[in-house]
C-alpha positions in Angstrom: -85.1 72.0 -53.9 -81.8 72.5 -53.6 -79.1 68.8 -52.7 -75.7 69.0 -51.4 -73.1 67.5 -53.7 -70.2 65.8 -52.1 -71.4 63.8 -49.4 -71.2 60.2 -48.4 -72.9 57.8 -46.2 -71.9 54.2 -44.9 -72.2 51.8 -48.1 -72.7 48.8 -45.1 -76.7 50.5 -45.0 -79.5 49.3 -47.3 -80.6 52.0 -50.0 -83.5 52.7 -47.5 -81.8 53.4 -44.7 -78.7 55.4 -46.3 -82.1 57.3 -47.7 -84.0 58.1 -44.1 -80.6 58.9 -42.2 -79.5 61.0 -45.3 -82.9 62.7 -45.5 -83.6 63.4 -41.9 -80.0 65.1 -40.9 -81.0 67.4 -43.8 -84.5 68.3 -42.3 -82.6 68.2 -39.1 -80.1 70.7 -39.9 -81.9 72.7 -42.5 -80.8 71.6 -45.6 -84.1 70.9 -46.0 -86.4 74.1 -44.9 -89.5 73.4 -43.0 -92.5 73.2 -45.3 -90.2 72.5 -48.2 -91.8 70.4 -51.1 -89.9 67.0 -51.8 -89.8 65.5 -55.1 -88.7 61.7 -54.7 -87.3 61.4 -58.0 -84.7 64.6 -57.7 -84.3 62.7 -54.0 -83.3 59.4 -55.5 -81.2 61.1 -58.2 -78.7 62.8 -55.6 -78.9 59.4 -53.5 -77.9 57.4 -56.0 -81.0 55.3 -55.6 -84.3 54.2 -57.0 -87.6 55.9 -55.8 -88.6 52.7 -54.3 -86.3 53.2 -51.0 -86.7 57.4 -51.2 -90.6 56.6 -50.7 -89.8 54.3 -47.5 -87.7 56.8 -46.0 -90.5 59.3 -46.3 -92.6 56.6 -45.0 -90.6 56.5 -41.9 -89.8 60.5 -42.2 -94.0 60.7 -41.7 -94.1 58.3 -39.2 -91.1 60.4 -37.3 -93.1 63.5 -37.8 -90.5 65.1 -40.2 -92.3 64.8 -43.1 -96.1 65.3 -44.2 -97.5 63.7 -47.4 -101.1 64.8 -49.1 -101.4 62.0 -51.6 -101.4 62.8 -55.2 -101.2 66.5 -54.1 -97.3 66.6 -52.4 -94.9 65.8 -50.1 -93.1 68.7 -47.9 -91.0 69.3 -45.0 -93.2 69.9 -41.7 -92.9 73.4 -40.1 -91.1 73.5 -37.2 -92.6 74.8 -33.8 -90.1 76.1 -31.4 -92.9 75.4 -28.2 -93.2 71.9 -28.9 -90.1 72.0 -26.6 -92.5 71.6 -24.1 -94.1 68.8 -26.0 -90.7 67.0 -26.8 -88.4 67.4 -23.6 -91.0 66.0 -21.1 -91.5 62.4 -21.9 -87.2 62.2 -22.9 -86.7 63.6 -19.3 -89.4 60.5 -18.2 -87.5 58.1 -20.3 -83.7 59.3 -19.4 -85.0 59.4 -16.3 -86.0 55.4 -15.8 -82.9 54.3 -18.0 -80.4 56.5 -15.0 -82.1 54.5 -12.5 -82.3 51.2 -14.8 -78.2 51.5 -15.0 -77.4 51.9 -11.1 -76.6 48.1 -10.9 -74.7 48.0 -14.0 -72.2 51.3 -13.5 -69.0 50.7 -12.3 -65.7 52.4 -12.0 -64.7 52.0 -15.6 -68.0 53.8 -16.6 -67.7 56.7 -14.2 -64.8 57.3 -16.0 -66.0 57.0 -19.3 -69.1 59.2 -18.4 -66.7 61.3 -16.6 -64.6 62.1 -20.0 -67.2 62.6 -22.1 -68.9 65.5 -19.4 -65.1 66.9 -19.4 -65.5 66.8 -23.5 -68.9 68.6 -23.0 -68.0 71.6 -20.8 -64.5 72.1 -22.8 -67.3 72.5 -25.9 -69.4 74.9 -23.5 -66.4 77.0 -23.3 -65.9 77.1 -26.7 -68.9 78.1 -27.2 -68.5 75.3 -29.9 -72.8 74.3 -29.1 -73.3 72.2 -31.7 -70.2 69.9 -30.2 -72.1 70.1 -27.1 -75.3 69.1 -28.1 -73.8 66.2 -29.7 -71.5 65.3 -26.6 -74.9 65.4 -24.0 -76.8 63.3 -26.4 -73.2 60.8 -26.4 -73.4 61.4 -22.5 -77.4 60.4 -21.9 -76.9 57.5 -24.3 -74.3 55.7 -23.0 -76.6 55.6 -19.7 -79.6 53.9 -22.0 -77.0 51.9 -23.7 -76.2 50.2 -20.0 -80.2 49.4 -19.9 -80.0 47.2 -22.8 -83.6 48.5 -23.3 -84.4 48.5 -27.2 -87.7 49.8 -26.3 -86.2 52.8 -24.1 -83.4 52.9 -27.3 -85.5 53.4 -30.1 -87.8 56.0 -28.6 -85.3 58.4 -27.1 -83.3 58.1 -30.7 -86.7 59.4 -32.6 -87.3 62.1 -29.5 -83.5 63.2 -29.7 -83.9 63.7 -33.1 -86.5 66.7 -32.5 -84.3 67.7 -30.0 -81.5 68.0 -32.7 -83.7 69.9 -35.0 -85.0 72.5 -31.8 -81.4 73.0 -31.9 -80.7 74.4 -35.2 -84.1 76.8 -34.5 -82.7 78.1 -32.0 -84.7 76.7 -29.4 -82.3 74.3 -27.2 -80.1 76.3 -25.0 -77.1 74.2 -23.5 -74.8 76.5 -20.5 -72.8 75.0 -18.1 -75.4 74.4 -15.7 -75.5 70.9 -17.4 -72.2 70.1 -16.8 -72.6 70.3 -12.7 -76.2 68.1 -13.5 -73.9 65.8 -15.3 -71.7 65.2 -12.4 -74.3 65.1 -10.0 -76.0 62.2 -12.0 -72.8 60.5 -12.2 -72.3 60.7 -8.5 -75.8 59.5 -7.4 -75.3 56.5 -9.6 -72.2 55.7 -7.8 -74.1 55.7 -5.1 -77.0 53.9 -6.2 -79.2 56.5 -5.7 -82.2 55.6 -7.7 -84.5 58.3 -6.2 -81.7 61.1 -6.4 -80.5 59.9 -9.8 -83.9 59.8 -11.5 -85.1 63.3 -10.1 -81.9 64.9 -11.4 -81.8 63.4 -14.7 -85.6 64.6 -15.1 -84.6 68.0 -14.3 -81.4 68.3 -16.7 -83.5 67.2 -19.2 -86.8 69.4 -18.3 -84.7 72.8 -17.6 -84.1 73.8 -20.8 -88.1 74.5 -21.1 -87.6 77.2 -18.4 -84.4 79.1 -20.4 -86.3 78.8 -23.5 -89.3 80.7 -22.1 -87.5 82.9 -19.9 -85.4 84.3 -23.2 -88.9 84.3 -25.1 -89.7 87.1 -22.2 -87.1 89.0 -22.8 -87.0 89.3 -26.1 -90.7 90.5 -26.7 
């Protein structure tokens, strides 16, 4: 099992929590390979902590669906299934859905514009071809809509969901194109209109198209 050297997180989190955010960008992004066996103490010797808050982070990492544990037998990595976008991107679209209706009475000016900024940040990336950027700019985008909510509930759920999303990503199946960018500014403009029907069937459909381009290049590629 192979740790990075070198890295850092924020000393401002407990031991468990610099454990489960360091663990799960790792099984997000590969460092850790699906099905991968985990050994806590080699865990809490590149953390710098005891085994105590390594085994809560799995804990949570279980909970999350990142991790599967077969007491006294091991602890590994799940494998990653590139259709459970299908399972994944339905209930986020539900959810980012709500929350863009939710913030119609709180948007203003001041937060078109920030929205609008971050969507010019996001195609610029697109361009690039810079996806990883992107990916990371869409998720700032959609959360600074549930951020307006002040829904904890809505919060926490989308942040586990998004997760998956981020680890679809790296397996190649979450597409981003520019066809976002225009769903972006259509959003932005039915909240400044207030909207709610227009706004909540558009951010379902930003949010549920990336099922159809991941099936459609399935097709072609078999």
């Amino acid at each position: 099992m192979p740790i990075p050297k070198g890295f850092s997180t924020p000393n401002r989190l407990s031991a468990k929590q610099r454990a489960f955010q360091q663990l799960q960008e790792w099984i997000i992004d590969g460092t850790l390979q699906p099905e991968e066996k985990l050994n806590d103490g080699d865990l809490a010797n590149a953390l710098g902590v005891s085994r105590t808050p390594i085994r809560e982070a799995l804990q949570l990492l279980k909970v999350q669906g990142f991790v599967e544990m077969n007491p006294g037998v091991s602890t590994q990595v799940t494998s990653v299934n590139n259709e459970d976008i299908s399972k994944i991107l339905p209930p986020l679209a539900a959810l980012q859905s709500l929350a863009a209706e939710l913030a119609i009475p709180l948007v203003n000016e001041s937060i078109i514009d920030s929205l609008n900024r971050i969507n010019g940040k996001f195609y610029e990336a697109i361009k690039k071809k810079d996806y990883y950027s992107a990916l990371k700019l869409d998720e700032e985008f959609h959360k600074f809509i549930i951020d307006l909510t002040e829904n904890p509930y809505i919060d926490n759920t989308v942040s586990m969901l998004q997760a998956h999303v981020r680890r679809l990503f790296f397996h190649n199946s979450i597409i981003l194109n520019e066809d976002s960018v225009q769903e972006h500014k259509a959003i932005l403009q039915a909240l400044k209109n207030r909207d709610k029907e227009n706004v909540a069937k558009i951010a379902r459909d930003n949010w549920l198209r990336p099922i159809d381009i991941y099936y459609e290049k399935l097709k072609e590629k078999q």
